[in-house]
C-alpha positions in Angstrom: -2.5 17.6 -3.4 -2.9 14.1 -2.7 -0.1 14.4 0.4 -2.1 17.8 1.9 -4.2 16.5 4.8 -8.2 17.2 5.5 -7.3 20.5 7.5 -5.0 21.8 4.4 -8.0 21.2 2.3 -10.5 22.7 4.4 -8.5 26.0 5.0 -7.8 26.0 1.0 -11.3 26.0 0.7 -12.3 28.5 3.2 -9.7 31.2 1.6 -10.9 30.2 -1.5 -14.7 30.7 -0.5 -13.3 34.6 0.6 -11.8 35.1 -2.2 -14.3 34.5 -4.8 -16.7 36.9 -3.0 -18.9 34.5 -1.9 -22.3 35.2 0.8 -21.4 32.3 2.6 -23.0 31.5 5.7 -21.7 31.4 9.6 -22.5 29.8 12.2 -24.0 31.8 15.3 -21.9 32.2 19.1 -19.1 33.8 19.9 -16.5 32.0 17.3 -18.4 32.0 13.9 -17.0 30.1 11.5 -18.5 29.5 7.6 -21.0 26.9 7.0 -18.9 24.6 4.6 -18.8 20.7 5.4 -17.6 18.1 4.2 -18.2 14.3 2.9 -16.5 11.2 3.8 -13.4 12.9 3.3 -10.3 10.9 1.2 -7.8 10.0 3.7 -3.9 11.8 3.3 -2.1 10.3 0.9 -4.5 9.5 -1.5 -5.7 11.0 -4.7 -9.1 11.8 -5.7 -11.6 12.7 -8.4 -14.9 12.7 -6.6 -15.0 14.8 -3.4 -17.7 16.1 -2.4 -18.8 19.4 0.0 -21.7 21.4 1.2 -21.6 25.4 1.2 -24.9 27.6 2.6 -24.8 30.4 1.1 -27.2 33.9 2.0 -27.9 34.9 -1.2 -29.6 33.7 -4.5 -26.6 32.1 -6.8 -26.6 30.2 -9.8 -24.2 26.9 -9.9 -22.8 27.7 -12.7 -21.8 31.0 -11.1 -20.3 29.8 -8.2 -18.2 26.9 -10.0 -16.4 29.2 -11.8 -15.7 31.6 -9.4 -14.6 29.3 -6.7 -12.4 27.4 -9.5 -10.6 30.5 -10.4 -9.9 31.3 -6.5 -8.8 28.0 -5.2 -5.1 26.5 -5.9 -3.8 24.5 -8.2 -5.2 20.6 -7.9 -8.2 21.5 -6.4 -10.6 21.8 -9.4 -14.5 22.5 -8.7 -16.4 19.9 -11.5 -19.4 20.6 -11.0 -22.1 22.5 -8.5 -25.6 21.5 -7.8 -28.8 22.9 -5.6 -29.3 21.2 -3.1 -32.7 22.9 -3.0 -33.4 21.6 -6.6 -31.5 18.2 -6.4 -31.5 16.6 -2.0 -30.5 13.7 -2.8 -27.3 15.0 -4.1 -25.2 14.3 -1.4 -26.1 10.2 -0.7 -22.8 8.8 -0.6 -23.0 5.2 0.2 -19.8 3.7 -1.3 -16.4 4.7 -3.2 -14.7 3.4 -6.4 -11.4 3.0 -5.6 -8.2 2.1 -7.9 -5.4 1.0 -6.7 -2.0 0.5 -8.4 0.9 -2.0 -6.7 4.2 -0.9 -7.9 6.4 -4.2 -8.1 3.9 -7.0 -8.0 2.7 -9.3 -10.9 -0.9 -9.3 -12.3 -0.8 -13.0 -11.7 0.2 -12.8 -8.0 -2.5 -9.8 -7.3 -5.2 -11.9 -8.8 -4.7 -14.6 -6.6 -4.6 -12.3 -3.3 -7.7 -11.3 -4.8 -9.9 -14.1 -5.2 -8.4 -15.4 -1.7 -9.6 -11.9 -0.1 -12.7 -12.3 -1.8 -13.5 -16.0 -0.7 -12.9 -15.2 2.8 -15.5 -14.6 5.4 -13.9 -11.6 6.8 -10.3 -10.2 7.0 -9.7 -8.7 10.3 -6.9 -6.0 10.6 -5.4 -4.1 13.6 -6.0 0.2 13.5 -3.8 2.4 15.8 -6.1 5.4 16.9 -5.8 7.7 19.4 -7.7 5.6 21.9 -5.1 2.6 21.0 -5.2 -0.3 18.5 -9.1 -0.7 17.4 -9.7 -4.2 15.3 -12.6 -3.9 12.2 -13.3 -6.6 9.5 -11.7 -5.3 6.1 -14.0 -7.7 4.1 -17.1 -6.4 5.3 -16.9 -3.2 3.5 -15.8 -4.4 0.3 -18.4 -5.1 -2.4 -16.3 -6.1 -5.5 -12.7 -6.2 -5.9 -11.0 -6.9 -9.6 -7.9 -7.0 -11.4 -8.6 -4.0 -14.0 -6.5 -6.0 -16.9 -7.7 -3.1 -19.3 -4.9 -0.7 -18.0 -2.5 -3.5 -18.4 -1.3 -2.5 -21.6 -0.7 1.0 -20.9 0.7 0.5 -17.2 4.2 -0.6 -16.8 4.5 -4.5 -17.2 6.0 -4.2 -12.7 2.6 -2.8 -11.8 -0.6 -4.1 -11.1 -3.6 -2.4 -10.7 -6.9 -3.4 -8.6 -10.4 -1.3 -8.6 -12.9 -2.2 -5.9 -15.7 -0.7 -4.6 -15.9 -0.2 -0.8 -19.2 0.5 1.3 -19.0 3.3 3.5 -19.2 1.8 6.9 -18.9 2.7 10.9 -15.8 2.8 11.7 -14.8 3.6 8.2 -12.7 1.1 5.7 -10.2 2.7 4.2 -7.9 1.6 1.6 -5.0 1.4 3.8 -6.7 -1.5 6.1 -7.5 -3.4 2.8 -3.9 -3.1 1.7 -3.1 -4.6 5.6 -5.5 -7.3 5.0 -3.8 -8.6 1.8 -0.3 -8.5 3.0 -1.4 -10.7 5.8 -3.6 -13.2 4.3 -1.3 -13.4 0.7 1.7 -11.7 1.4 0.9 -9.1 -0.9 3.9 -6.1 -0.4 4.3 -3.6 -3.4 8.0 -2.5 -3.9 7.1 1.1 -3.0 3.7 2.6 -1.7 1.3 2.0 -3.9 -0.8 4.5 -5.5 -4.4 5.6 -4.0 -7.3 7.2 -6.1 -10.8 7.5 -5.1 -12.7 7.6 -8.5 -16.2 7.9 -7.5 -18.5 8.0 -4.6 -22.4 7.8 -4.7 -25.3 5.5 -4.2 -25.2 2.3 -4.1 -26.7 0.5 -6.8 -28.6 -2.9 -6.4 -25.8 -4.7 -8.3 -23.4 -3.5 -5.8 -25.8 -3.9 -2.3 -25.4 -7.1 -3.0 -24.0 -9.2 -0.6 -20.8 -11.6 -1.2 -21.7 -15.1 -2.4 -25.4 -14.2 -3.5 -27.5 -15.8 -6.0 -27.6 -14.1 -9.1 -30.2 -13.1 -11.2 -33.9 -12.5 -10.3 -34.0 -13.4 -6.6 -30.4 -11.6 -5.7 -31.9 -8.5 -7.7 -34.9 -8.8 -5.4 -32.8 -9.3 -2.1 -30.6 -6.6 -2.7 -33.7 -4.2 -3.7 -35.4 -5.3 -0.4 -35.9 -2.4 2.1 -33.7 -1.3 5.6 -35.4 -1.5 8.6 -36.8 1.7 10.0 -34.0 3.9 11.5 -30.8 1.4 9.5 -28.7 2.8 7.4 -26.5 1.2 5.0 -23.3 2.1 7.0 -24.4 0.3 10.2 -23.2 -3.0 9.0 -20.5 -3.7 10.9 -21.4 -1.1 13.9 -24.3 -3.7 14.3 -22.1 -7.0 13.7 -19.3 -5.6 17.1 -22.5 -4.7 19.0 -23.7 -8.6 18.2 -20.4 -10.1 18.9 -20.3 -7.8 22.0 -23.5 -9.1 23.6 -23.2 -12.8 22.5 -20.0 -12.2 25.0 -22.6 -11.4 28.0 -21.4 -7.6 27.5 -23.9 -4.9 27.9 -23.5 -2.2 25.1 -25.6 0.4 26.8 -25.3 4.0 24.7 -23.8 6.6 27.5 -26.0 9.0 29.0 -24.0 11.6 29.1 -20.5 12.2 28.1 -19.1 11.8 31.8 -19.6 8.6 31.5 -17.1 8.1 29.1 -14.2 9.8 31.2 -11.9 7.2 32.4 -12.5 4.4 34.9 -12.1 6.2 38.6 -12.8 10.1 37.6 -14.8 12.3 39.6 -17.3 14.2 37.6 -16.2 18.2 38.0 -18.1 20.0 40.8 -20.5 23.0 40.1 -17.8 25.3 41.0 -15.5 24.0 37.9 -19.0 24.2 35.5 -19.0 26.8 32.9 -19.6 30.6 34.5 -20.7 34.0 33.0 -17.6 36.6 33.4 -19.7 38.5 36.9 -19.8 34.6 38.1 -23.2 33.6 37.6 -24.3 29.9 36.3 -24.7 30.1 32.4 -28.3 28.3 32.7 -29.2 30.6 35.6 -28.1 33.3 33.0 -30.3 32.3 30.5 -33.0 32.1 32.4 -33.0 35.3 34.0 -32.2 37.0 30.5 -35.5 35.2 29.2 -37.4 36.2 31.9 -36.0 39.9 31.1 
């Protein structure tokens, strides 16, 4: 299930919610659709034991109810753990960061360790994204908290293999495993024989061990800094949204957030006329619509 991709998994889901004879929930308008989302999703490719998603439901169930009923009606690699209230626990959903293992087919423990430590000491690790808007750029270090050689699988793995775990900080843009990967074959050469081997073995909050930045004091006073609390409105995964917007305006450019999103249309567009706006079927402005069926 690994190689099935975030729509496979959705629509899985959906025909499993059907089938199970759940009261789901849907959405209101013209194209309802059930109230199912989804967290910080694994990317394709990679395995995972700890996904997460949200289903409103109309009627009173018990979790234990719907785990086994949604397990029984979804395929094979998909396997519901466990189902929680979110009525009864909120903060069940606060994903801050991943646990993430990693094993490189073809490289030796003793080569992996040093592209580790070298990742680690670095400042940041910049690597080069293609997206549909062209190639985006994003720091690879900043997201990861703690990266290790897991030496206890060693003995059970094949003797070709290494195996790394880290723990990655869910961030905006999001760091995935693949731009980590990038950033160690450029900084140590680091190139697996074949692709390596993605699992995602937890997500969750972040503990204050783990908030803790790179290169901190240990002890008392990092426990304390790493305990210390955001600034109103800053979440955790702002980091390195904040750190382009810096770079951006040390470089005299304004970062103003768009007003509306025709000012995002390419340089030279002509916003569409009033004729081209959205229309009820008999012709007539939809806000002029509403307003005359609230008046009614």
């Amino acid at each position: 299930m690994r190689f099935a991709s975030h729509r496979d998994i959705a629509r899985a889901v959906e025909r499993g919610v059907r089938k199970a004879g759940l009261p789901v929930a849907y959405s209101a308008g013209f194209s309802p659709h059930p109230k199912i989302s989804y967290s910080g999703g694994a990317p394709t490719g990679a395995a995972s034991e700890a996904e997460f998603l949200e289903v409103a439901l109309t009627g009173i169930c018990t979790p234990e109810d719907v785990r086994v009923r949604l397990d029984a009606a979804l395929p094979a690699g998909i396997d519901v753990i466990e189902v929680t209230d979110l009525a009864v626990a909120p903060d069940a959903l606060r994903l801050e960061a991943s646990e993430w293992q990693i094993v490189l087919p073809g490289v030796a423990s003793a080569e992996a360790d040093r592209a580790v430590q070298a990742f680690m000491a670095a400042a940041s690790a910049e690597v080069d994204r293609l997206t549909s808007k062209g190639v985006r750029r994003l720091d690879a270090r900043a997201a990861v908290l703690t990266m290790a050689l897991d030496r206890r699988a060693m003995p059970e793995q094949d003797a070709g293999c290494a195996i790394l775990r880290m723990v990655v900080r869910h961030m905006t843009p999001a760091v995935r495993p693949d731009d980590i990967l990038a950033a160690l074959r450029g900084m140590s050469a680091l190139v697996p024989s074949s692709p390596p081997l993605v699992t995602r073995l937890t997500q969750g909050p972040l503990t204050p061990e783990d908030a803790a930045p790179a290169g901190a004091a240990t002890g008392a006073s990092a426990a304390a800094g790493a305990g210390a609390p955001r600034p109103p409105g800053r979440r955790a995964d702002q980091g390195q949204e904040k750190a382009t917007r810096l770079d951006a305006e040390s470089a005299g450019v304004t970062c103003a957030a768009p007003v509306s999103a025709y000012e995002q249309l390419p340089r030279g567009a002509v916003r569409p006329s009033k004729a081209d706006s959205a229309r009820e079927p008999d012709g007539r402005d939809c806000p002029h619509a509403r307003d005359r069926a609230t008046e009614q």
